[in-house]
C-alpha positions as CSV (number, residue, x, y, z in Angstrom):
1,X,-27.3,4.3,-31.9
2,X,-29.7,1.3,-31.7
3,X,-27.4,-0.6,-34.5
4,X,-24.3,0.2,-32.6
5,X,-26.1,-1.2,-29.0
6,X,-27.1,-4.4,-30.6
7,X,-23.7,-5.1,-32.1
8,X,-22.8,-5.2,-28.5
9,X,-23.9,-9.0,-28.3
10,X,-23.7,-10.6,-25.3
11,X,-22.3,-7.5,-23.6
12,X,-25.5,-5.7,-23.2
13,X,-29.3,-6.2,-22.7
14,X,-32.7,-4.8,-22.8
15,X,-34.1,-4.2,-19.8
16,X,-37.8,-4.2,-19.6
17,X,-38.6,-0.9,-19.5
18,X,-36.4,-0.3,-22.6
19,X,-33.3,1.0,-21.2
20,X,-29.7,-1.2,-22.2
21,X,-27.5,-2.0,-19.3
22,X,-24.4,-4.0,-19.2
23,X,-24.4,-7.4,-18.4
24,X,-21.2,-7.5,-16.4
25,X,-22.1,-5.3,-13.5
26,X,-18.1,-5.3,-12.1
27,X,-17.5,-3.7,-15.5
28,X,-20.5,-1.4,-15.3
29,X,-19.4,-0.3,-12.0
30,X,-16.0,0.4,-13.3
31,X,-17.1,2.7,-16.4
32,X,-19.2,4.4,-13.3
33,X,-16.1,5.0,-11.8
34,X,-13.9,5.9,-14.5
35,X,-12.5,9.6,-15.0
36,X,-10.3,10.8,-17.4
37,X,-6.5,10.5,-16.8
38,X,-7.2,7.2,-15.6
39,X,-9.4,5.0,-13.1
40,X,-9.0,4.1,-9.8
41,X,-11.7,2.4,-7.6
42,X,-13.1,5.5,-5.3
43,X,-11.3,5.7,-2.2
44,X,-14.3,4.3,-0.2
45,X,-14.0,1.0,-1.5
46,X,-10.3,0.8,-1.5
47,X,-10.4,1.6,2.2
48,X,-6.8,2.2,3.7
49,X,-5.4,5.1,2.9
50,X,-2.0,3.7,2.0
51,X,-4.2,2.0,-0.5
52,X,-5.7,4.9,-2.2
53,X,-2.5,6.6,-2.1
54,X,-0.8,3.8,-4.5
55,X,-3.9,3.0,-6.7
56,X,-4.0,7.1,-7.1
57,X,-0.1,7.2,-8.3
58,X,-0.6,4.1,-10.7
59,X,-3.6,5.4,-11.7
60,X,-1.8,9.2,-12.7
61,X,1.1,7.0,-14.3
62,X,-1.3,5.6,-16.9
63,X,-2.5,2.1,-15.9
64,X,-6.3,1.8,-17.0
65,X,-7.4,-0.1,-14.4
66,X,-6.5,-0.4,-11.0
67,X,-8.6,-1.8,-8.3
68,X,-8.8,-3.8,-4.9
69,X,-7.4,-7.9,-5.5
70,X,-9.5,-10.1,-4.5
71,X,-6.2,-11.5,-3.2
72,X,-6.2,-8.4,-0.7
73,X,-5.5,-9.3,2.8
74,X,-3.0,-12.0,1.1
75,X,-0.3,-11.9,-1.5
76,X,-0.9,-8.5,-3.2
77,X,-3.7,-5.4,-2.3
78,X,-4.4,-3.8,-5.4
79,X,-4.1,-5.7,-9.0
80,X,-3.2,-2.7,-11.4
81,X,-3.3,-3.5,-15.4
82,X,-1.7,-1.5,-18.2
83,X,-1.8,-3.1,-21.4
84,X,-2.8,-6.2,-20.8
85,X,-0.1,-6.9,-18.5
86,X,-1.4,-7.3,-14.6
87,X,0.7,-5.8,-12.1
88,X,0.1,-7.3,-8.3
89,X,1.1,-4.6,-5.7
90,X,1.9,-5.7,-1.7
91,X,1.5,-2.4,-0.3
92,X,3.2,-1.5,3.1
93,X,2.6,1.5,4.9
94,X,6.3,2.3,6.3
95,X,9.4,3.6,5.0
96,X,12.2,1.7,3.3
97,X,13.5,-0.7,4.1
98,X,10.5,-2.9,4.2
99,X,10.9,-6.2,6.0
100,X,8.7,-8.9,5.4
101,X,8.8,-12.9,7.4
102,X,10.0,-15.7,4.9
103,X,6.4,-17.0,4.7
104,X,5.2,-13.7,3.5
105,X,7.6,-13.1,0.9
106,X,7.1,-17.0,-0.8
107,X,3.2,-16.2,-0.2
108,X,3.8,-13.2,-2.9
109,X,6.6,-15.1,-5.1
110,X,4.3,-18.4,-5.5
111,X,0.8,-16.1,-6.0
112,X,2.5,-13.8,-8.9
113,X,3.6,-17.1,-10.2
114,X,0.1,-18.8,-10.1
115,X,-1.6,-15.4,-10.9
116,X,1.1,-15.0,-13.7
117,X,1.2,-11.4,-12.3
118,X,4.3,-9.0,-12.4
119,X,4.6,-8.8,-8.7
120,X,6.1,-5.1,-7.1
121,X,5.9,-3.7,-3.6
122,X,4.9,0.2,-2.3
123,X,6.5,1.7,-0.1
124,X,4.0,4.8,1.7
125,X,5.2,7.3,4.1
126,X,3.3,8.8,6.2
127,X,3.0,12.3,3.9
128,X,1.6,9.8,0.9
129,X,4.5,9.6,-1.1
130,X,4.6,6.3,-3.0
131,X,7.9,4.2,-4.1
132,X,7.9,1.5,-5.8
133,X,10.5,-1.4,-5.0
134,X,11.7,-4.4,-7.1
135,X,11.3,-7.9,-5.5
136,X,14.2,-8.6,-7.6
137,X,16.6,-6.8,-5.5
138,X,15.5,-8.4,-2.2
139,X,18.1,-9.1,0.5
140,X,17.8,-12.7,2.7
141,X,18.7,-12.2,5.9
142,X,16.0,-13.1,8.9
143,X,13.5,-12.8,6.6
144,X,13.1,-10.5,3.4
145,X,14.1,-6.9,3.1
146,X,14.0,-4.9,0.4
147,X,16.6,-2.0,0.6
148,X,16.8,1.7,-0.8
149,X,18.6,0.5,-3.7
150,X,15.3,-1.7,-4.4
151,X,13.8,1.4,-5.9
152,X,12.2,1.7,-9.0
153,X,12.6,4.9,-11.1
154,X,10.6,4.5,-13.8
155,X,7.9,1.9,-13.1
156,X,6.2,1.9,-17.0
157,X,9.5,1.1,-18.4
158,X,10.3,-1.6,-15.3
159,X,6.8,-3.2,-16.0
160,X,7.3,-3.3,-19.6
161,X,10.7,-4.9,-19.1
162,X,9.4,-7.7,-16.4
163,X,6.5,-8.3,-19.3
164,X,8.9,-8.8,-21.8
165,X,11.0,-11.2,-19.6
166,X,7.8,-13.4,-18.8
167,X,7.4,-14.1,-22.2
């Protein structure tokens, strides 16, 4: 066990009464978190419940991380990675259509760019059900709307189709 600690590096470190802890405390707080099926930062932290309700159905979907952005209360409110590929997800608490003012939607267009995040929107009503929308299929028209038809069916095969495009 001792070989395999120190072959940790720069990860880990003796305390001094002997015990290892991780360096990173954001990742140790993570593993803390973690439970199998997936992870999701505990609802506490998250806060709203629209939040919790998304982060829960990426989190049952498969992605391996999923937590608050430090972009929340901006572009996106939870950053949710699967593969390596970073998802940035504007959460909205109402039913679809969503409508969002021009400012907002080229706040989340320019962010994803600078973030080089695959930017999608949730859609939660009020009994917790969560749909995902492409920005893609947005309509202009006093603003930004993204329609019914915005939905996306099967969000692991979207994401790995928007990853593929970015490349």
């Amino acid at each position: 066990m001792v070989n395999y600690l120190s072959r940790l590096g720069d990860v880990i470190r003796v305390r001094d009464d002997g015990h290892w802890e991780l360096v990173d405390r954001v990742m140790a707080l993570w593993l803390s978190w973690r439970a199998p099926g997936g992870a999701a930062v505990p609802t506490t932290v998250i806060g709203d419940e629209a939040e919790r309700a998304t982060g829960k159905a990426l989190a049952e979907l498969g992605f391996e991380l999923v937590y608050q952005s430090r972009a929340s209360r901006g572009a996106f409110d939870l950053l949710a990675i699967r593969a390596g590929v970073m998802v940035g997800v504007q959460v909205k608490r109402s039913p679809v259509p969503l409508h969002f003012t021009d400012a907002t939607w080229k706040r989340l267009e320019a962010e994803a760019k600078r973030l080089s995040w695959i930017p999608v929107v949730a859609s939660v009503s009020d009994e917790g059900a969560v749909t995902f929308l492409d920005p893609a299929k947005k309509r202009r028209r006093k603003g930004v709307s993204l329609p019914a038809t915005a939905r996306i069916d099967n969000l692991l095969m979207w994401v790995d189709r928007a990853a593929a495009a970015q490349r």
